[in-house]
N, C-alpha and C positions, 0 to 999 in steps of 0.2 A: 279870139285872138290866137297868132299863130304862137309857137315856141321859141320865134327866131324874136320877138318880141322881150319875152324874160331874159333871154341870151344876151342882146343888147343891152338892159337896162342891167343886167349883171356884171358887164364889162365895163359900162359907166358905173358904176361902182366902185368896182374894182381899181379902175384908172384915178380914180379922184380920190382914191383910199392910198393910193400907193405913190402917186402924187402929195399928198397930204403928210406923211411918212418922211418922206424924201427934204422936202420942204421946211418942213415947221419945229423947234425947237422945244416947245412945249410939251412936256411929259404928259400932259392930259389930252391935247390936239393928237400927238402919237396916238396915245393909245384910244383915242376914240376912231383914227381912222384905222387902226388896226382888228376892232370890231367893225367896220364898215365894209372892211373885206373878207373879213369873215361870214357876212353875212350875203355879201354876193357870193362866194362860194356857194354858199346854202342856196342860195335863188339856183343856181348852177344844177348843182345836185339835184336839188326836187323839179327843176324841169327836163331833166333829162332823167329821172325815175318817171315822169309823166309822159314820157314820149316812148319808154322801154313801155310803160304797164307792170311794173313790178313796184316796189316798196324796199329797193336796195337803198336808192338814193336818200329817202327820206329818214330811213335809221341811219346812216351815216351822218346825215342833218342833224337831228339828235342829237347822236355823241359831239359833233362840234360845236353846238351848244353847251351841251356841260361841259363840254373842256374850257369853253369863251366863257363861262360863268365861273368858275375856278381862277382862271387867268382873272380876271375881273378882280378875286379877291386879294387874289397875291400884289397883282399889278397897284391897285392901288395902297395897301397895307406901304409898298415900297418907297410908291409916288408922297405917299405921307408922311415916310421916315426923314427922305430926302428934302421933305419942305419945309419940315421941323428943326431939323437942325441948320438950314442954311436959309429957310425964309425964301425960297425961291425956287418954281418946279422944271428948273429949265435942263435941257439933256448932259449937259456940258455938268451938271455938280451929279450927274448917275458915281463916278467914280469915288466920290467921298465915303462910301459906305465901306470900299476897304481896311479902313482903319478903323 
């Protein structure tokens, strides 16, 4: 398989993640297409570290994993403050935590 191959199916990723984002209300949809694009990213990165021949892109892959695993935890700790006290995970009660 060529590279323009990963590249495609990274950009469909990416479109349907950002699409997904744009679209849907739900704090868990968000952020699940929010790791969608994260993860096309990564496909990004490790095929164009596989078309250099180097191992740049795949530690960079890495670290945005652990960052996407961090976010994960915070993200949701939030997503479950905000459904706790209103019963509802939609974007539109993110501002309640002000108070």
């Amino acid at each position: 398989m060529t590279p323009t191959y990963y590249l495609l199916l990274s950009a469909l990723l990416f479109s349907v993640g950002a699409v997904g984002v744009l679209v849907r209300r739900n704090a868990i949809v968000v952020f699940m297409c929010i790791e969608l694009m994260l993860n096309a990213v990564n496909l990004t990165l490790v095929t164009f570290s596989r078309i250099n021949g180097d191992l740049n892109g795949q530690v960079i892959a890495l670290f945005v994993m652990v960052v996407a695993a961090c976010e994960v935890v915070v993200g949701l700790a939030i997503i479950m403050s905000i459904f706790r006290s209103r019963r509802s995970a939609s974007i539109d009660d993110a501002n309640l935590l002000k108070y």
